[in-house]
PDBQT receptor file of N, H, CA, C and O in Angstrom, charges set to zero:
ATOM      1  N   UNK A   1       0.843  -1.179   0.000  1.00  0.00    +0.000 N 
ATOM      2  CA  UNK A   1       0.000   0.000   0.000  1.00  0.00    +0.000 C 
ATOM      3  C   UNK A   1       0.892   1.248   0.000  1.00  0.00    +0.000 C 
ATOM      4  O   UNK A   1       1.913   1.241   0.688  1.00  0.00    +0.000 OA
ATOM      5  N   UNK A   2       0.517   2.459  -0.832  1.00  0.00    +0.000 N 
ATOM      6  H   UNK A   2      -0.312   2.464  -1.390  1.00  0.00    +0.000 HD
ATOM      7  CA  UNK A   2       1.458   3.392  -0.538  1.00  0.00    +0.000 C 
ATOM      8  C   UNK A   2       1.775   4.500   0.687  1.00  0.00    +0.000 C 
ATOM      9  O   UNK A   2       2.545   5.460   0.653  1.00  0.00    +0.000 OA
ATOM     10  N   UNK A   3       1.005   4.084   1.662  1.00  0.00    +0.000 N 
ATOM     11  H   UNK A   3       0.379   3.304   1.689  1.00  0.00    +0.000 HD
ATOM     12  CA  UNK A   3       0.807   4.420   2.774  1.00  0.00    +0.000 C 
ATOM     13  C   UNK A   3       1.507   4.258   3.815  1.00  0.00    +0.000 C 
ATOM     14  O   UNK A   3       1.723   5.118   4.669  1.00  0.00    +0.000 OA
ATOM     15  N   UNK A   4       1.965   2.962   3.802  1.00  0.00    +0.000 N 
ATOM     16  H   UNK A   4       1.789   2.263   3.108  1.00  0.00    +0.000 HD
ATOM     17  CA  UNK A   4       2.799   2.027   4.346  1.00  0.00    +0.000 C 
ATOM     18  C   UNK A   4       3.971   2.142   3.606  1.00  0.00    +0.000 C 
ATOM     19  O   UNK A   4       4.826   2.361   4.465  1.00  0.00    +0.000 OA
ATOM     20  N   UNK A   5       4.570   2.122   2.409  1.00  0.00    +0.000 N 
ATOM     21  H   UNK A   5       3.876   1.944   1.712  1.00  0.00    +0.000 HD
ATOM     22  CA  UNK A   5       5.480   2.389   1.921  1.00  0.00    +0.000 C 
ATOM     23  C   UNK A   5       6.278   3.541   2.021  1.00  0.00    +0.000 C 
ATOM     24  O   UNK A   5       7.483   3.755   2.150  1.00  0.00    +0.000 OA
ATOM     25  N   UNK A   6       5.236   4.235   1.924  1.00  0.00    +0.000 N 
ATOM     26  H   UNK A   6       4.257   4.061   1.819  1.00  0.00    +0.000 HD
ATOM     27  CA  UNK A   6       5.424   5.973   2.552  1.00  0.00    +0.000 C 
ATOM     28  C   UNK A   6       6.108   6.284   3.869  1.00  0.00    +0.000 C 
ATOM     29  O   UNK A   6       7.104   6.989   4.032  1.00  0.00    +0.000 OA
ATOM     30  N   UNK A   7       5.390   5.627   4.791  1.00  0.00    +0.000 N 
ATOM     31  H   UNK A   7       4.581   5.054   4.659  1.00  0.00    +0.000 HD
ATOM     32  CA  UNK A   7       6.212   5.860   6.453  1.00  0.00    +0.000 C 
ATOM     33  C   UNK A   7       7.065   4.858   6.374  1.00  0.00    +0.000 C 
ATOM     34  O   UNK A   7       7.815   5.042   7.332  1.00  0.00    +0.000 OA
ATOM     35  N   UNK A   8       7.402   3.929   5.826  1.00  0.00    +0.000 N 
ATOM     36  H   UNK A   8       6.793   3.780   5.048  1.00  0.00    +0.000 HD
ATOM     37  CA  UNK A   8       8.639   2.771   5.816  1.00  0.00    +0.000 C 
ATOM     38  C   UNK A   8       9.484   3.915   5.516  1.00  0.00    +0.000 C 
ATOM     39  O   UNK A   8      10.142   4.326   6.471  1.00  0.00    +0.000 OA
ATOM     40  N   UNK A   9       9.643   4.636   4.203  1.00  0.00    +0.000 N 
ATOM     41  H   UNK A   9       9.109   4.302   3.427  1.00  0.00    +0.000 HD
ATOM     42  CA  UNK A   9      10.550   5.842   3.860  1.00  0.00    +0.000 C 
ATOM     43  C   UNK A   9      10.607   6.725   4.861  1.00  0.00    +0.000 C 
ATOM     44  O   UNK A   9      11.648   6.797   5.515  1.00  0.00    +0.000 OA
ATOM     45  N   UNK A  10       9.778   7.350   5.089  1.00  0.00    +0.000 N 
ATOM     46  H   UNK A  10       8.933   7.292   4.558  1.00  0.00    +0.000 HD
ATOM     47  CA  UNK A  10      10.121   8.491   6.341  1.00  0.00    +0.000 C 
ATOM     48  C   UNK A  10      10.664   7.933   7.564  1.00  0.00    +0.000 C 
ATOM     49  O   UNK A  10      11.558   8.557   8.136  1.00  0.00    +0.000 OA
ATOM     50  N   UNK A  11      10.079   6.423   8.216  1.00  0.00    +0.000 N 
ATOM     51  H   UNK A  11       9.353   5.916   7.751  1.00  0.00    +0.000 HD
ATOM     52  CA  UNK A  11      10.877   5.822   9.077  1.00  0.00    +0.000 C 
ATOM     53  C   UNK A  11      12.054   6.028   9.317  1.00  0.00    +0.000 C 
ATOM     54  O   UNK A  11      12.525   6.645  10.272  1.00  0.00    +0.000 OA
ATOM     55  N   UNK A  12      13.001   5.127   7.800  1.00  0.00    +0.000 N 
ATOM     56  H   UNK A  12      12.618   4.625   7.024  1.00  0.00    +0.000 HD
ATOM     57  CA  UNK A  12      14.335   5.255   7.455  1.00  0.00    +0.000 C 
ATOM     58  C   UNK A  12      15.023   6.483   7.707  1.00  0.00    +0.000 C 
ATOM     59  O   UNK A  12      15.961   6.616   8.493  1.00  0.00    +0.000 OA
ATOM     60  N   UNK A  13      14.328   7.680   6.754  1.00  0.00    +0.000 N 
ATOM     61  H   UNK A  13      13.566   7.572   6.115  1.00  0.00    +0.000 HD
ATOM     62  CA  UNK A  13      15.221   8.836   6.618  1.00  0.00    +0.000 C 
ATOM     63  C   UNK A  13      15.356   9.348   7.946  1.00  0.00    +0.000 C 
ATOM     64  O   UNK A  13      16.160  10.268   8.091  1.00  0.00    +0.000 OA
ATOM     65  N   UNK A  14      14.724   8.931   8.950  1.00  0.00    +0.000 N 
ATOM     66  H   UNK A  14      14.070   8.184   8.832  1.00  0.00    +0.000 HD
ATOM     67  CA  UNK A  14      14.394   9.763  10.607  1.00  0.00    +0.000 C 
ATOM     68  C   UNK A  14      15.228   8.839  11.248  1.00  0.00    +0.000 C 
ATOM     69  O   UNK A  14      15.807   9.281  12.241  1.00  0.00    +0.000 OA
ATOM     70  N   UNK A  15      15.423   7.785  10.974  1.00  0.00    +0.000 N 
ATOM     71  H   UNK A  15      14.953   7.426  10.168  1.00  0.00    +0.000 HD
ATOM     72  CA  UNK A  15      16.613   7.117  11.444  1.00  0.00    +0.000 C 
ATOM     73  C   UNK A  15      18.392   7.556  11.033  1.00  0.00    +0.000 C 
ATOM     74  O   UNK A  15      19.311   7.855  11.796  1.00  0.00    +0.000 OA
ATOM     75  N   UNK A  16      18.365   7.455   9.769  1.00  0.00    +0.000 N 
ATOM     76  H   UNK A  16      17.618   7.212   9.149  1.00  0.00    +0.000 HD
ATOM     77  CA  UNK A  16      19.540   8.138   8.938  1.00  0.00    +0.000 C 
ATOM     78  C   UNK A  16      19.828   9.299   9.678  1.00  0.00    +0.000 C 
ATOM     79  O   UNK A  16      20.933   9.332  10.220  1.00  0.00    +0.000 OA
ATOM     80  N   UNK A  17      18.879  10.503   9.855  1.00  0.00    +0.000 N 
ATOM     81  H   UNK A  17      17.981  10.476   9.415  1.00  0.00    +0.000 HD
ATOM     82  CA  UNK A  17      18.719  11.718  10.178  1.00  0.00    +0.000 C 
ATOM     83  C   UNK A  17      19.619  11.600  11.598  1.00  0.00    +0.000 C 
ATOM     84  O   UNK A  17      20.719  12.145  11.687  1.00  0.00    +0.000 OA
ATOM     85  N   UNK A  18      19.112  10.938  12.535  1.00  0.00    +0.000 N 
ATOM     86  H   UNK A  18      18.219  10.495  12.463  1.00  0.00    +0.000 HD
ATOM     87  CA  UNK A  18      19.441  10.954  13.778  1.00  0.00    +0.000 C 
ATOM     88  C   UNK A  18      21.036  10.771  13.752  1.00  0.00    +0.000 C 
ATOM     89  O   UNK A  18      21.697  11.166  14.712  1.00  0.00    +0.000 OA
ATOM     90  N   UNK A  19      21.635  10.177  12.657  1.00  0.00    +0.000 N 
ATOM     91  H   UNK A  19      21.098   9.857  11.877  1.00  0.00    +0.000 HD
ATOM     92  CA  UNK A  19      23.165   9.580  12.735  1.00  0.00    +0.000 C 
ATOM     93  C   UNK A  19      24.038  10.679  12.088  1.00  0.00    +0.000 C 
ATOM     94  O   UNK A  19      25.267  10.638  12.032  1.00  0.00    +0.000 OA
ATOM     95  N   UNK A  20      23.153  11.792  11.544  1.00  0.00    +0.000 N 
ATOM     96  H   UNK A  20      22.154  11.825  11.590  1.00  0.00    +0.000 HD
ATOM     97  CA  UNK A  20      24.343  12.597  10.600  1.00  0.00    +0.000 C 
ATOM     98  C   UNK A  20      24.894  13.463  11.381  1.00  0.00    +0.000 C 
ATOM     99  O   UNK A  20      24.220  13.949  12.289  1.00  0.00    +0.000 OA
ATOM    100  N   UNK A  21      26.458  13.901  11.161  1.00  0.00    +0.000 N 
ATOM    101  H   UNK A  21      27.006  13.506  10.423  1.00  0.00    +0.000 HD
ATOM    102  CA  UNK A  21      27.164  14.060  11.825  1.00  0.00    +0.000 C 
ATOM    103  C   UNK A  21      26.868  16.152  11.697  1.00  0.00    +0.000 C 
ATOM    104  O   UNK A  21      26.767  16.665  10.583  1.00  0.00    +0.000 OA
ATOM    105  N   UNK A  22      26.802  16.803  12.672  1.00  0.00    +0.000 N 
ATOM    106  H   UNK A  22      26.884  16.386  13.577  1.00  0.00    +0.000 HD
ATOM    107  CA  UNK A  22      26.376  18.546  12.525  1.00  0.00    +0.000 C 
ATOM    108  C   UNK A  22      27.625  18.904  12.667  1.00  0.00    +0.000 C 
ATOM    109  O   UNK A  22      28.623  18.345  13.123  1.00  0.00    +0.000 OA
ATOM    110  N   UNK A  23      27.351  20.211  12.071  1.00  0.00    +0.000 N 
ATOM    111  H   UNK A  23      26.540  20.665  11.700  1.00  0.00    +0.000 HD
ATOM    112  CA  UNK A  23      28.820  20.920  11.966  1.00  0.00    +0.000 C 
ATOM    113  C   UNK A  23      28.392  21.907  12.816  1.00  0.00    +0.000 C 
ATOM    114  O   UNK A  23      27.457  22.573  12.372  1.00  0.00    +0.000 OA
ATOM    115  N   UNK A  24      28.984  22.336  14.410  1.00  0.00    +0.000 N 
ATOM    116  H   UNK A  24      29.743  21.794  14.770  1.00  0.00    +0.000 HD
ATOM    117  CA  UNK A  24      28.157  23.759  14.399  1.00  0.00    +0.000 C 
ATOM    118  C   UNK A  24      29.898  24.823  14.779  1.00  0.00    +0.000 C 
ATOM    119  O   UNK A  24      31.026  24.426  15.069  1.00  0.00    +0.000 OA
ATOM    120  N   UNK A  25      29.522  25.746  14.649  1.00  0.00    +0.000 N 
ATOM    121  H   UNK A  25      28.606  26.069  14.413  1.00  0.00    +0.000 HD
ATOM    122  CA  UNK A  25      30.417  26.545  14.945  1.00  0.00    +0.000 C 
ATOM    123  C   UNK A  25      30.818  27.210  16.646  1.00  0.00    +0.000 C 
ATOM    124  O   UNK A  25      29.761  27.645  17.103  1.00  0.00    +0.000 OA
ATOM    125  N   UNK A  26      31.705  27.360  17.426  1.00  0.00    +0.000 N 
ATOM    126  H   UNK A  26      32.564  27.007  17.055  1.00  0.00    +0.000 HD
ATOM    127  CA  UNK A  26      31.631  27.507  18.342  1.00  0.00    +0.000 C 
ATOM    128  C   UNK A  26      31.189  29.107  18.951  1.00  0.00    +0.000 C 
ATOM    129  O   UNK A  26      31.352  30.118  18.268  1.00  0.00    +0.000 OA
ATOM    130  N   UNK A  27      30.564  29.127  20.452  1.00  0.00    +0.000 N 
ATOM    131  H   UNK A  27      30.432  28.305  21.007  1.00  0.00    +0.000 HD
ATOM    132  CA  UNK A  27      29.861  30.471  20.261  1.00  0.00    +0.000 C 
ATOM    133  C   UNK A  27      30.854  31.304  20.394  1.00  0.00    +0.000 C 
ATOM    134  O   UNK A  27      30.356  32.416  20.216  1.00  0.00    +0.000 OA
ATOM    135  N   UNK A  28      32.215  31.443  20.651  1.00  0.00    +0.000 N 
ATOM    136  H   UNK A  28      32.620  30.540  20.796  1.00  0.00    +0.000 HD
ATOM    137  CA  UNK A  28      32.924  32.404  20.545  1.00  0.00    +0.000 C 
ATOM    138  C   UNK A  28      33.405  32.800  18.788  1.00  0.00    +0.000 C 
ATOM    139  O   UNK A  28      34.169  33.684  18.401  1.00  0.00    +0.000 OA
ATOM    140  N   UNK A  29      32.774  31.966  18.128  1.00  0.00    +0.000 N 
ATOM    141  H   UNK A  29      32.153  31.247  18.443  1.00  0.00    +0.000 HD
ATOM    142  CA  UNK A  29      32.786  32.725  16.630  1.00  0.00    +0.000 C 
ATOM    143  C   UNK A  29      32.040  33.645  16.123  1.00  0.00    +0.000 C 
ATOM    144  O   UNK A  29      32.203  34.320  15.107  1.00  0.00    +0.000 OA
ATOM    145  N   UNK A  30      30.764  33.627  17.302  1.00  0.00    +0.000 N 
ATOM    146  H   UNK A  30      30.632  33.078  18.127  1.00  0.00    +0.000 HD
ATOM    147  CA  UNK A  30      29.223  34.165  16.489  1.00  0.00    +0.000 C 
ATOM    148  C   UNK A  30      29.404  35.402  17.086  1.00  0.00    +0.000 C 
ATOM    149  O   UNK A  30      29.958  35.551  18.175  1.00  0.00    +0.000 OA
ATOM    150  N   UNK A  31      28.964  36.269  16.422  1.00  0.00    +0.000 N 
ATOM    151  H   UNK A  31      28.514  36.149  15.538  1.00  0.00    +0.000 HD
ATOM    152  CA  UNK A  31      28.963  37.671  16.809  1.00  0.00    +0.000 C 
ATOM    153  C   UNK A  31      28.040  38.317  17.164  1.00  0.00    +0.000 C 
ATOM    154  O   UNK A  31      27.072  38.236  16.408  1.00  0.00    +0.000 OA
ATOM    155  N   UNK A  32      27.871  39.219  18.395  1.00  0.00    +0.000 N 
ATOM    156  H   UNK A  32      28.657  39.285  19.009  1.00  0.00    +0.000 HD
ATOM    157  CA  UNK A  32      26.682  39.279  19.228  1.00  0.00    +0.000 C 
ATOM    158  C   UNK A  32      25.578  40.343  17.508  1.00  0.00    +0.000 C 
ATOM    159  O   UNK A  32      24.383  40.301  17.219  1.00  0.00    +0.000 OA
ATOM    160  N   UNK A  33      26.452  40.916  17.007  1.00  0.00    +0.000 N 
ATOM    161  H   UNK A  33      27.424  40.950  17.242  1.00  0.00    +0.000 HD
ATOM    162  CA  UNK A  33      25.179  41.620  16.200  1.00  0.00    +0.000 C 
ATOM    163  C   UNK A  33      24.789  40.577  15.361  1.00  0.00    +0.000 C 
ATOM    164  O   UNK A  33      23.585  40.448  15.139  1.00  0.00    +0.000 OA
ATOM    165  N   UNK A  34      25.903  39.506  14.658  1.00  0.00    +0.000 N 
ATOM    166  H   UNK A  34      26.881  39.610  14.839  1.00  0.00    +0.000 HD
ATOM    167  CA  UNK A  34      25.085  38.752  13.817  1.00  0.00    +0.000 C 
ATOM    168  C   UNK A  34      23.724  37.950  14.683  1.00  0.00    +0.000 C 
ATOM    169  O   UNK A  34      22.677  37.582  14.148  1.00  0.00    +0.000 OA
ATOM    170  N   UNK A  35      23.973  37.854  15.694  1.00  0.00    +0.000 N 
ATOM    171  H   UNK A  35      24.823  38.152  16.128  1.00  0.00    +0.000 HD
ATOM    172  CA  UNK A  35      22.911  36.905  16.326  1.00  0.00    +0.000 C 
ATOM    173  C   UNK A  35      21.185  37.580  16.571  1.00  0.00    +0.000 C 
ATOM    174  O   UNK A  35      20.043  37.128  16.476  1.00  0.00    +0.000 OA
ATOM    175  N   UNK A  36      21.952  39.172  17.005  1.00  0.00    +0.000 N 
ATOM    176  H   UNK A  36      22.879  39.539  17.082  1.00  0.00    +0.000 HD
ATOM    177  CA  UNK A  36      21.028  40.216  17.167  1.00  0.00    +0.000 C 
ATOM    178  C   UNK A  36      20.172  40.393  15.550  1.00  0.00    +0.000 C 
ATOM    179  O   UNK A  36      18.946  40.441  15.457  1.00  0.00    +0.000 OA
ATOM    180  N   UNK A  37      21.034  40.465  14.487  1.00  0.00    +0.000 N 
ATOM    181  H   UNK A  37      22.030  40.426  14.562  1.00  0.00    +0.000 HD
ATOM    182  CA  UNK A  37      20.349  40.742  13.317  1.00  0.00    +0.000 C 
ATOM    183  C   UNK A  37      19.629  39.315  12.888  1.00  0.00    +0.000 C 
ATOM    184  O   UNK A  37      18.732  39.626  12.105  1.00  0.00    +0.000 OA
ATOM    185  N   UNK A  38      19.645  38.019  13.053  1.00  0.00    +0.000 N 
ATOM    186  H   UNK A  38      20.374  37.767  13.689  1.00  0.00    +0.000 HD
ATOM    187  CA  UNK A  38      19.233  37.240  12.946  1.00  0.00    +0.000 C 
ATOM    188  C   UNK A  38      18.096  37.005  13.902  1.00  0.00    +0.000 C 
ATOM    189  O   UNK A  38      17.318  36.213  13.370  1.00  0.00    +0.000 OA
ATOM    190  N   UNK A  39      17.739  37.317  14.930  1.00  0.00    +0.000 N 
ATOM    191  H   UNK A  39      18.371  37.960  15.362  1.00  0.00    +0.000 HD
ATOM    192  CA  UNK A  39      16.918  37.395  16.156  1.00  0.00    +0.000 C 
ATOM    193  C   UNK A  39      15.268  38.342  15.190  1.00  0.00    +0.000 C 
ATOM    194  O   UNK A  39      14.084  38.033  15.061  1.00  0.00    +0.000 OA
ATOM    195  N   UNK A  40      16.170  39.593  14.708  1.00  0.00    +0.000 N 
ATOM    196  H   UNK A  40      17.132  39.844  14.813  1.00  0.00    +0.000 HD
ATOM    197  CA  UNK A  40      15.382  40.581  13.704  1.00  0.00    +0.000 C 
ATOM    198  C   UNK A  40      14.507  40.189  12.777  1.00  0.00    +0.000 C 
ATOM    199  O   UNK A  40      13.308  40.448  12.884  1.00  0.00    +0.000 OA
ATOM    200  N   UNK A  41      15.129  39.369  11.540  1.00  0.00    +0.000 N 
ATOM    201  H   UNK A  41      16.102  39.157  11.453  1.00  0.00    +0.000 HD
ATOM    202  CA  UNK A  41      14.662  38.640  10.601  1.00  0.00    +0.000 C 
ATOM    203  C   UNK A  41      13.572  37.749  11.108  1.00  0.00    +0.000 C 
ATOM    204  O   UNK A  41      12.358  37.796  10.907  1.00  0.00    +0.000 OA
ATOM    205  N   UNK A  42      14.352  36.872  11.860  1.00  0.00    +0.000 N 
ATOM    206  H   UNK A  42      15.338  36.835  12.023  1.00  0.00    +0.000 HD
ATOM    207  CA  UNK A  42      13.151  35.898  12.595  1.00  0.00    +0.000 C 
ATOM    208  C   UNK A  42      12.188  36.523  12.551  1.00  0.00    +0.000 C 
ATOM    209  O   UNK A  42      11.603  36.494  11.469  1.00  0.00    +0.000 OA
ATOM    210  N   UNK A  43      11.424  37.573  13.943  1.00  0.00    +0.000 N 
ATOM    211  H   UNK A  43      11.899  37.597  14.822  1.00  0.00    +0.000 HD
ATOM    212  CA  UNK A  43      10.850  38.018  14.508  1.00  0.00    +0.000 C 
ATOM    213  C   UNK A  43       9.987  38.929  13.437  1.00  0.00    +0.000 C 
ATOM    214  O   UNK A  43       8.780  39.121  13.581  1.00  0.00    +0.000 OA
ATOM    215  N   UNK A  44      10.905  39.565  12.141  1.00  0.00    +0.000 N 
ATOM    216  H   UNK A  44      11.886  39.409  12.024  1.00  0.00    +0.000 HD
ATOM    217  CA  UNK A  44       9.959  40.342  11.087  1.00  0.00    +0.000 C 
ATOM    218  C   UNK A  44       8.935  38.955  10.613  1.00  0.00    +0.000 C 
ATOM    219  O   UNK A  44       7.710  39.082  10.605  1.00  0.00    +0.000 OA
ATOM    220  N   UNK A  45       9.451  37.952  10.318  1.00  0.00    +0.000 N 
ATOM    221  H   UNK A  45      10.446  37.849  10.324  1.00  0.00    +0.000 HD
ATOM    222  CA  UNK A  45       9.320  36.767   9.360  1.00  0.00    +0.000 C 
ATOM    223  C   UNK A  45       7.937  36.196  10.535  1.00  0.00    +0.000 C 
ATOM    224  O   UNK A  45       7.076  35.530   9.962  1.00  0.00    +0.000 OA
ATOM    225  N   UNK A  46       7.762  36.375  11.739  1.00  0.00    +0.000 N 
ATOM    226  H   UNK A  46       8.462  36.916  12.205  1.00  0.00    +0.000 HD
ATOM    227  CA  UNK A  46       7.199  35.698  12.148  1.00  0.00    +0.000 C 
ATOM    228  C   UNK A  46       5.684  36.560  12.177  1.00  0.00    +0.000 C 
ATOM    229  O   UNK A  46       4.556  36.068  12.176  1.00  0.00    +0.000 OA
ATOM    230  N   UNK A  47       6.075  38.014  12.202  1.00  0.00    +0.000 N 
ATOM    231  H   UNK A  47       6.991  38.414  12.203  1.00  0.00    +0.000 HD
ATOM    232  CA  UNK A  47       4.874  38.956  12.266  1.00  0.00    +0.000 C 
ATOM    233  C   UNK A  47       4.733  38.675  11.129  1.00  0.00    +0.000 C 
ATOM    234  O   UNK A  47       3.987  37.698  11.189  1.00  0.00    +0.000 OA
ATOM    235  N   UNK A  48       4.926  38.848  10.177  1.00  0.00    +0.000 N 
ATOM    236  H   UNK A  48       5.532  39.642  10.128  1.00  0.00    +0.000 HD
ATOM    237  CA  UNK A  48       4.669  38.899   9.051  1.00  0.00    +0.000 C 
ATOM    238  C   UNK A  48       3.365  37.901   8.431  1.00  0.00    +0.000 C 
ATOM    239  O   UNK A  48       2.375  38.293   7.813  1.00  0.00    +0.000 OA
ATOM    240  N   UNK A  49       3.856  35.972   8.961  1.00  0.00    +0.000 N 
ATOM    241  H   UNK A  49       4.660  35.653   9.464  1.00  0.00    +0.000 HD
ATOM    242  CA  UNK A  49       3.270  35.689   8.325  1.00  0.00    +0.000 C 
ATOM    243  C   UNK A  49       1.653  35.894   9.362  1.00  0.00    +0.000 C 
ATOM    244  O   UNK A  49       0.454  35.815   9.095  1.00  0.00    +0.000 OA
ATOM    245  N   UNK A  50       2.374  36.152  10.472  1.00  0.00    +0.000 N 
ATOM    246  H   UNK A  50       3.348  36.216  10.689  1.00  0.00    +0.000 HD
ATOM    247  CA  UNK A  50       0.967  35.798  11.435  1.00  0.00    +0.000 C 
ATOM    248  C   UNK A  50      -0.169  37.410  10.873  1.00  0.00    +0.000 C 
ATOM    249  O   UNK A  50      -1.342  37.526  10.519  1.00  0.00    +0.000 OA
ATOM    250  N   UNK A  51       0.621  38.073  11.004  1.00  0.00    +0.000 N 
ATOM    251  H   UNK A  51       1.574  37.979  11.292  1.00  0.00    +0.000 HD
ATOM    252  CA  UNK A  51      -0.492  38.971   9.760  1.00  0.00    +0.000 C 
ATOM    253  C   UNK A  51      -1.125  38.715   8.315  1.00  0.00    +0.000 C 
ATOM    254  O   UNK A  51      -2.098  39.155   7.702  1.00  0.00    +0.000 OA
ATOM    255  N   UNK A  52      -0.345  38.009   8.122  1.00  0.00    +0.000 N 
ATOM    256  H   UNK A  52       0.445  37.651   8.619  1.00  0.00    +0.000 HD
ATOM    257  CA  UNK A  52      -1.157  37.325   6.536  1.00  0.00    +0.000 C 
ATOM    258  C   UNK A  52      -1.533  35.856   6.938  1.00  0.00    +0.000 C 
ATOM    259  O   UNK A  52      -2.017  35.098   6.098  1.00  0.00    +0.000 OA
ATOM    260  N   UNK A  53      -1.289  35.433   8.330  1.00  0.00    +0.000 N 
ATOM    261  H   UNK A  53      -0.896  36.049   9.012  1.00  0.00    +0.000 HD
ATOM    262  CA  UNK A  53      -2.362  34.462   8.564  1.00  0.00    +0.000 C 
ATOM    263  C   UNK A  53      -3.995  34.994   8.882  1.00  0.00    +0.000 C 
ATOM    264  O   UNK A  53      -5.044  34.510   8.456  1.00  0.00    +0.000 OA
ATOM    265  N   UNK A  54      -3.757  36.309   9.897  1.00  0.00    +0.000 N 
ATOM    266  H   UNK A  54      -2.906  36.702  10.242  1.00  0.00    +0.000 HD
ATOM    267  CA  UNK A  54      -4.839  36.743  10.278  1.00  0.00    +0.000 C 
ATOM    268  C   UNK A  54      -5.804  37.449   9.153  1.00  0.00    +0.000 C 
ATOM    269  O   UNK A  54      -7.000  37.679   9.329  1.00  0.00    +0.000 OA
ATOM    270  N   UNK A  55      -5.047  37.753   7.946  1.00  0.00    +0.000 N 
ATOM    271  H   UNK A  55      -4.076  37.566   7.803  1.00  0.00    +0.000 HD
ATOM    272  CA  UNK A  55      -5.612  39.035   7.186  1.00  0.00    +0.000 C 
ATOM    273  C   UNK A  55      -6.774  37.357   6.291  1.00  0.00    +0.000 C 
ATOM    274  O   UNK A  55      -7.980  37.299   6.050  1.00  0.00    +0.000 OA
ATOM    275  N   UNK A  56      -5.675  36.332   6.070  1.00  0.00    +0.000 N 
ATOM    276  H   UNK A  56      -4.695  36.379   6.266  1.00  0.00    +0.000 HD
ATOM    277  CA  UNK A  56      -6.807  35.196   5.711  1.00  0.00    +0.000 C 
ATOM    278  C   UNK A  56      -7.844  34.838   6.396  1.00  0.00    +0.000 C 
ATOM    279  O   UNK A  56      -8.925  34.704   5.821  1.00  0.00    +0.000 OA
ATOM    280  N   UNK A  57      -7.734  34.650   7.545  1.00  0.00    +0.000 N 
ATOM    281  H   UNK A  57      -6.857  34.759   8.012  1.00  0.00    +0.000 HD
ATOM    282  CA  UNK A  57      -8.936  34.287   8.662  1.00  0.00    +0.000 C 
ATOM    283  C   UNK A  57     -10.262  35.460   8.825  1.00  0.00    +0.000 C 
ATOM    284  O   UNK A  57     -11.382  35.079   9.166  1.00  0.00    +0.000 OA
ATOM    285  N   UNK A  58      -9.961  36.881   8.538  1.00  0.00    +0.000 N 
ATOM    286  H   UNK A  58      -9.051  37.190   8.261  1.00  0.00    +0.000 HD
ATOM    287  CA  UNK A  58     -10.631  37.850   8.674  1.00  0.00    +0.000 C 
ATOM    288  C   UNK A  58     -11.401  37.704   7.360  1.00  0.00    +0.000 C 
ATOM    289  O   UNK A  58     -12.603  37.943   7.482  1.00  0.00    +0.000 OA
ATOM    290  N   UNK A  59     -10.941  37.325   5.979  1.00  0.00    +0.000 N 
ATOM    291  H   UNK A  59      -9.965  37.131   5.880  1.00  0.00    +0.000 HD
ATOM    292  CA  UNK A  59     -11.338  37.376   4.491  1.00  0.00    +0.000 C 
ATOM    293  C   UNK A  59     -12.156  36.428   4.576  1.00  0.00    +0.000 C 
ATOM    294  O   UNK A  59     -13.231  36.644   4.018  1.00  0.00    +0.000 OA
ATOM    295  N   UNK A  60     -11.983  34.996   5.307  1.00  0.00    +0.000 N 
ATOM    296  H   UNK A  60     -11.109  34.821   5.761  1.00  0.00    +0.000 HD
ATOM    297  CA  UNK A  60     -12.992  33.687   5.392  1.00  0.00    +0.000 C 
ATOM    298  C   UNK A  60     -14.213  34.372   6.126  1.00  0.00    +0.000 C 
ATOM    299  O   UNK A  60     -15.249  34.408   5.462  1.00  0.00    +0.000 OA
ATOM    300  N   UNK A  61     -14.246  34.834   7.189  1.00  0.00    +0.000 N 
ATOM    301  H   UNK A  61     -13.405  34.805   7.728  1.00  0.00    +0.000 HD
ATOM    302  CA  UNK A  61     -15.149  35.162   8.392  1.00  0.00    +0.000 C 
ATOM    303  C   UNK A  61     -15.557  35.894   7.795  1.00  0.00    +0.000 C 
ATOM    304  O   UNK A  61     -16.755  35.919   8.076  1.00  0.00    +0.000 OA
ATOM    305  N   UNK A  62     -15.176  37.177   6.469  1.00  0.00    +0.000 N 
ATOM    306  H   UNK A  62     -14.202  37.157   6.241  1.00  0.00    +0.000 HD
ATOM    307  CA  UNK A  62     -16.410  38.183   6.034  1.00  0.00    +0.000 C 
ATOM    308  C   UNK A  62     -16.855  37.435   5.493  1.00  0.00    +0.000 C 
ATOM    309  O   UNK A  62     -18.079  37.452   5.622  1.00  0.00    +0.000 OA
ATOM    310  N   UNK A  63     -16.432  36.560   4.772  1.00  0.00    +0.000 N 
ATOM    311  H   UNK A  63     -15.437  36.547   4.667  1.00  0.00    +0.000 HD
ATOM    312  CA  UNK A  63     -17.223  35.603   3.508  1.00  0.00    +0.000 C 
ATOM    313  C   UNK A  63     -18.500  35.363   4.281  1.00  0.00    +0.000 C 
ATOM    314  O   UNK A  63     -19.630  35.789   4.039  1.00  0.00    +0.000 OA
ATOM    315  N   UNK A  64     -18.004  34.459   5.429  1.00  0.00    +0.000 N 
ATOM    316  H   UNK A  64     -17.086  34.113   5.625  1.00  0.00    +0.000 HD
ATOM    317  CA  UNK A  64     -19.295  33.393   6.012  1.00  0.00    +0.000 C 
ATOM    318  C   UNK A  64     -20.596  34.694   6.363  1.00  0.00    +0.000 C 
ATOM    319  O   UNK A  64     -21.806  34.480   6.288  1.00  0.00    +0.000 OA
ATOM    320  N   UNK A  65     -19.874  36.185   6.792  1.00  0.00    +0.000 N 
ATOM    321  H   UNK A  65     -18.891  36.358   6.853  1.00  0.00    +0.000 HD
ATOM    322  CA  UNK A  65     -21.582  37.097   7.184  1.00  0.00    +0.000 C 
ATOM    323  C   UNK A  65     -21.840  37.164   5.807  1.00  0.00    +0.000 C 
ATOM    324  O   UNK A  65     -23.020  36.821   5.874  1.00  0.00    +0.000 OA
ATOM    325  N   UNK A  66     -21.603  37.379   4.362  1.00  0.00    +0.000 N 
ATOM    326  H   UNK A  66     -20.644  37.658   4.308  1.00  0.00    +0.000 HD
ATOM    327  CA  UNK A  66     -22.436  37.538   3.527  1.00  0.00    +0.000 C 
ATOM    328  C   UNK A  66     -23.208  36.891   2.922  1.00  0.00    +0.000 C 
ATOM    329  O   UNK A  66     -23.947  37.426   2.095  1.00  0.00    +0.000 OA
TER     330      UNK A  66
């Protein structure tokens, strides 16, 4: 069934996943503004979509009064 075939695959890859080796960089490399300007982005990225989540939810709900 492809259903079953389907999570057999995702199984695997979540297994694989768990074994790969991360590269991270140590925190005395990261630089307090890069972290600060990355903190920024996030935080635009997150208003953002939650305003064009809400601006959808408001467009459904006029629908349903007319």
């Amino acid at each position: 069934m492809w259903i079953r075939g389907t999570r057999e695959i995702i199984r695997k890859q979540l297994e694989v996943a768990k074994f790969k080796p991360v590269r991270m960089r140590s925190a005395a490399t990261v630089d307090s503004a890069d972290v600060q300007a990355a903190a920024a982005k996030l935080a635009a990225a997150v208003e953002y979509r939650f305003d064009a989540a809400k601006a959808d939810v408001d467009r459904i709900m006029a629908g349903r009064d007319n």
